[in-house]
N, C-alpha and C positions, 0 to 999 in steps of 0.2 A: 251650416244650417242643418244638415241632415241629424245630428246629434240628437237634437231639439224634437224632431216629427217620433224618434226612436224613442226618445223620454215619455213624450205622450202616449205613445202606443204600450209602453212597459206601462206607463200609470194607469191605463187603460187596464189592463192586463191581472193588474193586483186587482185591480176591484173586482174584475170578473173571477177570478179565482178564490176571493173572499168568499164568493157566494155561493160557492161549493165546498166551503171548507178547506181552502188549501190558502188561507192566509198567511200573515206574520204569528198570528198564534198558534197554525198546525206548525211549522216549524219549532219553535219555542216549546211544545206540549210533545208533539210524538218525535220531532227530530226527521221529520223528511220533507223534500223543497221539489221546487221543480226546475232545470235547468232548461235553457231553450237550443236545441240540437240544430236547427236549422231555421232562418228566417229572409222571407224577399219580399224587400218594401217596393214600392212604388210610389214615386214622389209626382204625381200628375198636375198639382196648381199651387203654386206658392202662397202659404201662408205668413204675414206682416206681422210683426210684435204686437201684443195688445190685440187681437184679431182672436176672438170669443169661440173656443172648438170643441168639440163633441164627438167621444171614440166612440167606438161601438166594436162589441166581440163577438162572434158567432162559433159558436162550438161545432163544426164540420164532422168530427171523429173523434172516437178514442177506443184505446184497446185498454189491457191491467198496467201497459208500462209508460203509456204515451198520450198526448192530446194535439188534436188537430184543429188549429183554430184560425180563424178570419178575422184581420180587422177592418174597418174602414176611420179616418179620421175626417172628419166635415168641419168646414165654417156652418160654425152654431146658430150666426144669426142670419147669412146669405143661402144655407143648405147645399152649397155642393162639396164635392169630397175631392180633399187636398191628396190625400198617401190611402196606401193602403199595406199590409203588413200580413202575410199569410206565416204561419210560423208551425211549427212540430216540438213542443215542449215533451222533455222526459222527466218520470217520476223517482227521485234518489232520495237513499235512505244516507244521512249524512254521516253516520256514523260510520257507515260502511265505505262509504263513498262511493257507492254504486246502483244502477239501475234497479228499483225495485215494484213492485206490483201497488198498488193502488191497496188502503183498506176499503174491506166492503162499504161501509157508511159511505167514505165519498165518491164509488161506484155508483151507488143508487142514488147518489145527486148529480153524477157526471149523466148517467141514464136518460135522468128529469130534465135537464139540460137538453140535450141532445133529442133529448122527443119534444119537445116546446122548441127548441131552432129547427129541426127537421119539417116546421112546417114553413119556416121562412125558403123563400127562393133560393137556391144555392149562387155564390155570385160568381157572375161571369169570370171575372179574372180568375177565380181558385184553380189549382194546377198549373196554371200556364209556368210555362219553363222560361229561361232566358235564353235567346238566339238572336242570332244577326236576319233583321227582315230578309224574308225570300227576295230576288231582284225580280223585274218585272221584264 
């Protein structure tokens, strides 16, 4: 099952990065992508086939070579939230096949982003690490 929450969360993920210009056609046109460097899900309520969901991305950070993002995934039509998906995507120029800087244009949309999420609540779980619970 886990395959399935990770699908959502990537299809999540396209749309939010369409809307900065880092689509299927910034790849196609300038020839750079984004690769995801590091990702920790959290699988909190099981979701059932046919069960209607709704991602959501919150842009947390970014510098010229990286993005810091949030996801949450919900039952769409109960509201509470199945997984969650904190991720560190990098910016590569494909031709090179290497980590490369951001063009200005989708700086200043990554910018707009991040000042319209910056007013959203930061969510509790971002950062958390994985560890064995303290004993009591």
């Amino acid at each position: 099952n886990m395959a399935y929450y990770n699908v959502l969360f990537d299809r999540g993920l396209d749309e939010a990065f369409s809307m900065v210009g880092l689509g299927w056609d910034y790849l196609k046109e300038r020839g750079n992508s984004t690769f995801t460097a590091e990702v920790h899900v959290r699988y909190l309520r099981e979701l059932h086939a046919g069960d209607p969901v709704r991602v959501t991305c919150q842009l947390l950070d970014f510098d010229p070579k990286r993005l810091h993002i949030f996801q949450q995934l919900f039952h769409a039509a109960e509201g509470w939230v199945s997984a969650t998906a904190e991720s560190l995507s990098l910016h590569v120029d494909m031709s090179a096949k290497k980590v490369a800087p951001f063009p200005v244009d989708v700086m200043k949309r990554l910018a707009a982003q991040k000042k319209s999420h910056g007013r959203l609540p930061r969510p509790e779980a971002a950062g958390k690490r994985i560890a064995m619970p303290e004993q009591a």
